[in-house]
BAKE-716135 format. One record per residue: residue in three letters; y, z, x of N, C-alpha, C in turn. Coordinates in steps of 0.05 Angstrom, whole numbers. Atoms other than C-alpha are relative to their C-alpha. Layout:
<atoms>
   type       ny       nz       nx      cay      caz      cax       cy       cz       cx
    Ala        Y        Z        X        Y        Z        X        Y        Z        X
...
</atoms>
This chain:
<atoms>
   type       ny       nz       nx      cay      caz      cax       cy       cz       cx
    Unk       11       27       -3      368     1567     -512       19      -21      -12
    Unk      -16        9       12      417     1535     -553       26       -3        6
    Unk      -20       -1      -19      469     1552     -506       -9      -26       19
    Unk        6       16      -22      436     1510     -459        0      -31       -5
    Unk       11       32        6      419     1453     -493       36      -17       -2
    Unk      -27        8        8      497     1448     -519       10      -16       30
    Unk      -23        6      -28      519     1452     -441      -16      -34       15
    Unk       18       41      -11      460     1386     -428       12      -20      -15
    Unk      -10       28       18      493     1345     -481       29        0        3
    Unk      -21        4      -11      562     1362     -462        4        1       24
    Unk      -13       16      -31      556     1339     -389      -31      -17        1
    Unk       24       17        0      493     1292     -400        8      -30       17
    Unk      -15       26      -20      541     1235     -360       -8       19       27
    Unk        5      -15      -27      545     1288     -302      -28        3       15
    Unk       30       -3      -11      474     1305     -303      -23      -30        7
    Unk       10       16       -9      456     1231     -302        3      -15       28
    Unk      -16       -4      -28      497     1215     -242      -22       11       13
    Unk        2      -27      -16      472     1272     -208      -36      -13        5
    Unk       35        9       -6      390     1248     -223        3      -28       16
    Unk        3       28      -12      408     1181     -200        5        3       31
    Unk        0       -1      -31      439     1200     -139      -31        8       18
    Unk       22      -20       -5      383     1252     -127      -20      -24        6
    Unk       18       25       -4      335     1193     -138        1      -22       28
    Unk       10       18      -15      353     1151      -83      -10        4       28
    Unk       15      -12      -21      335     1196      -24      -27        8       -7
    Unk       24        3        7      275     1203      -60      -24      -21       10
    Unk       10       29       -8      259     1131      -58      -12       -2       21
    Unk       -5        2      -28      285     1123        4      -31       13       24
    Unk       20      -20      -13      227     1181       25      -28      -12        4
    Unk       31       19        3      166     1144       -5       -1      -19        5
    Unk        0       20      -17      183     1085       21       -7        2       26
    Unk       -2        4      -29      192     1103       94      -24       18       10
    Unk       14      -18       -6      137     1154       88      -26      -11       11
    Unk       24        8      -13       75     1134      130      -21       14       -8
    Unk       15       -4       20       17     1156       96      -39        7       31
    Unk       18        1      -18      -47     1171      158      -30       15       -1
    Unk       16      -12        3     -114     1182      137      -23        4       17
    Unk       10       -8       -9     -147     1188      192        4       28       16
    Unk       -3      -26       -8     -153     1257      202      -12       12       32
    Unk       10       -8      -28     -183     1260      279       23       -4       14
    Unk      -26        1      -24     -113     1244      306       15       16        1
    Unk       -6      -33      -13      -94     1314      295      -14       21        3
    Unk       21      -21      -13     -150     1339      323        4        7       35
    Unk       -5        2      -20     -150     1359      396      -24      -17       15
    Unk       18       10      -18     -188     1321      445      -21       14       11
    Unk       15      -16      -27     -232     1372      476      -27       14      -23
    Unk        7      -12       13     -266     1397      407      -30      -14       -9
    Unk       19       19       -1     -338     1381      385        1      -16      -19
    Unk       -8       21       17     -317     1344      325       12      -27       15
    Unk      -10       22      -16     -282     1301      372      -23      -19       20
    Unk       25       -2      -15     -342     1301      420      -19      -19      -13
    Unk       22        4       22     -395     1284      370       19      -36      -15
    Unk      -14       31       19     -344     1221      333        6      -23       29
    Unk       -8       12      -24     -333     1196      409      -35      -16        6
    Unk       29       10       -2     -416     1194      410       -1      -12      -10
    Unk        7       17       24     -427     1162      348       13      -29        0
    Unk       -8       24       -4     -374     1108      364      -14      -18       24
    Unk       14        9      -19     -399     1094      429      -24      -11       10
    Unk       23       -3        1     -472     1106      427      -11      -22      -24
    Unk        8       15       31     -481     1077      352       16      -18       -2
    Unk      -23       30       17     -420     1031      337        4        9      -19
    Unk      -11      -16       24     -409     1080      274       30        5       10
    Unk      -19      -18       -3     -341     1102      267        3       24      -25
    Unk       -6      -30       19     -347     1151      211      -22      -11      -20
    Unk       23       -1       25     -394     1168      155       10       18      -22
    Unk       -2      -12       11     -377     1179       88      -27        1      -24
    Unk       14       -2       19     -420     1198       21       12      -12      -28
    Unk      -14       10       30     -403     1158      -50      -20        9      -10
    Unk        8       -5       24     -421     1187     -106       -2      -10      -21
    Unk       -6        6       23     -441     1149     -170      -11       10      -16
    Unk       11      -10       30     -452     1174     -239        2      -14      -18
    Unk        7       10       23     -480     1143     -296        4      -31        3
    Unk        2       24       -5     -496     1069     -271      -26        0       -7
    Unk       20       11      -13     -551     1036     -270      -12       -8       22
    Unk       -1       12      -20     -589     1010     -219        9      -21       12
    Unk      -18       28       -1     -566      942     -224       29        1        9
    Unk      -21       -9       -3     -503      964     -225       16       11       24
    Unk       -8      -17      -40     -505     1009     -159        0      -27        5
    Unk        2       21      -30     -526      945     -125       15      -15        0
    Unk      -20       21        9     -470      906     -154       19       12       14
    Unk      -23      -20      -13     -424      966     -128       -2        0       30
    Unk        8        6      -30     -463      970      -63       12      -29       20
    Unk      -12       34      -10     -444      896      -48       31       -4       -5
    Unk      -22       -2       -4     -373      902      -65        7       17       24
    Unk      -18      -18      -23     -361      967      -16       -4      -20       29
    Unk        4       16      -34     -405      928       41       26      -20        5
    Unk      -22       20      -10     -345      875       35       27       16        7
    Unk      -26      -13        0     -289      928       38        1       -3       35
    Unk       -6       -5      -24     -253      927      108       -2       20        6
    Unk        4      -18      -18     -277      968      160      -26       18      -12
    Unk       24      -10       -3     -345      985      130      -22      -20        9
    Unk       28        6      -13     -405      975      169      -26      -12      -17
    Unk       22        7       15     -459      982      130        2       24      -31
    Unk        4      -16       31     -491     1018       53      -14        4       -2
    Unk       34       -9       -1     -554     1055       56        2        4      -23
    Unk        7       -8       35     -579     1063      -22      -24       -2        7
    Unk       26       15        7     -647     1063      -39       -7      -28       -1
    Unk       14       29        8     -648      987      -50        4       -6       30
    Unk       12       16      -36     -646      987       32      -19       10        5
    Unk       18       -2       -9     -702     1014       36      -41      -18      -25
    Unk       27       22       15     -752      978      -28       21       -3      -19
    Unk      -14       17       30     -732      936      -89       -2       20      -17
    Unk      -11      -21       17     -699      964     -142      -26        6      -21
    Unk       26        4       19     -764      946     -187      -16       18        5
    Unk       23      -25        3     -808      991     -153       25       36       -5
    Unk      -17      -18       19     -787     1062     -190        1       24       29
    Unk       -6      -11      -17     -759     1109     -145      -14       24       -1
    Unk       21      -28        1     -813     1166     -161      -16       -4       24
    Unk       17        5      -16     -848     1138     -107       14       15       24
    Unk      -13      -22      -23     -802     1176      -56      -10       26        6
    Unk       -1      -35        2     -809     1247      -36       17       19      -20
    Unk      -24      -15       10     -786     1297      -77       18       15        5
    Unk      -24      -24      -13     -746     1335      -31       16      -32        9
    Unk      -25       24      -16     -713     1263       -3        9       -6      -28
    Unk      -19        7       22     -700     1238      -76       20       24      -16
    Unk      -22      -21        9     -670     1309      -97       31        4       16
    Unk      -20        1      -21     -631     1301      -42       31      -19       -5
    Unk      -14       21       -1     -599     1237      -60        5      -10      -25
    Unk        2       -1       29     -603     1245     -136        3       24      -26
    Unk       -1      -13       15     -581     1279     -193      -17      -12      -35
    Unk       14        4       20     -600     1275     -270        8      -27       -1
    Unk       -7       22       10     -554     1224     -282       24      -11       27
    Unk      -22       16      -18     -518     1200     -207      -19        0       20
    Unk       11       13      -26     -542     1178     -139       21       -1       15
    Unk      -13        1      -31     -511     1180      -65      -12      -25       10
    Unk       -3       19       -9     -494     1126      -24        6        6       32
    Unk      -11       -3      -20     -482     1135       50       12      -23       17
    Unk      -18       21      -10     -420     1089       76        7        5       28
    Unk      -10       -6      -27     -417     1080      146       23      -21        4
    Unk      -24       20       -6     -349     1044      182       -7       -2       20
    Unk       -9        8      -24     -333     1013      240       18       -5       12
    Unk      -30       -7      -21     -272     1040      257       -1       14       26
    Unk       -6       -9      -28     -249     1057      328        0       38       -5
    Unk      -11      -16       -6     -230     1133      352       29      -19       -5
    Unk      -25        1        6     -157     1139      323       12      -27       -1
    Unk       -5       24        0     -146     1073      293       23       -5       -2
    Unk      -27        9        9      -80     1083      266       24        2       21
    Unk      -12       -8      -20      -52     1103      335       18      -25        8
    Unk      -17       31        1        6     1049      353       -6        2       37
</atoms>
């Protein structure tokens, strides 16, 4: 080990060089790298995933549905959160409990198979729909 360390400090010019070069095709990489999260554009056309997101755009005006998860808010707080995502580009809409009654009345009043559903001890689900196209990022 001591061998080694000697040969880092007697070419520690070389080895810097050497990272710097190394570094700029790096760069270069994450820069130019395109980044595509829509994952249906390497799906095939013919599949029912495809099928089914072709309905939903069409039929509904949804383009995708995701689930947010929060933990350890308040209610207040969701709805403060809720109202930020609704402004995020390319979502639709924010189902929470407060679309369906005010936050005041206490959510025991639900079912208990729909609030287990959508509730833990200490978090709550959110379901985020968009209104993105089929394959938005397609040029």
């Amino acid at each position: 080990m001591v061998k080694v360390g000697k040969k880092i400090v007697k070419f520690r010019v070389p080895i810097l060089i050497l990272s710097i070069i190394l570094l700029i095709p790096a760069v270069w990489g994450y820069v130019n790298t395109r980044i595509n999260y829509d994952v249906l554009t390497y799906l095939p056309e013919d599949i029912e995933t495809m099928q089914g997101q072709e309905i939903m755009t069409n039929d509904f005006g949804i383009g995708a549905f995701s689930m947010l998860m929060v933990d350890g808010m308040e209610d207040k707080e969701i709805v403060k959160l809720k109202e930020k995502v609704e402004k995020v580009d390319g979502v639709e809409n924010v189902l929470w409990y407060d679309s369906l009654a005010d936050i005041s009345v206490p959510q025991s009043v639900l079912p208990s198979k729909l609030y287990d559903e959508y509730n833990t001890e200490d978090g709550t689900m959110m379901a985020v729909f968009s209104k993105m196209e089929l394959h938005p990022m397609k040029p």
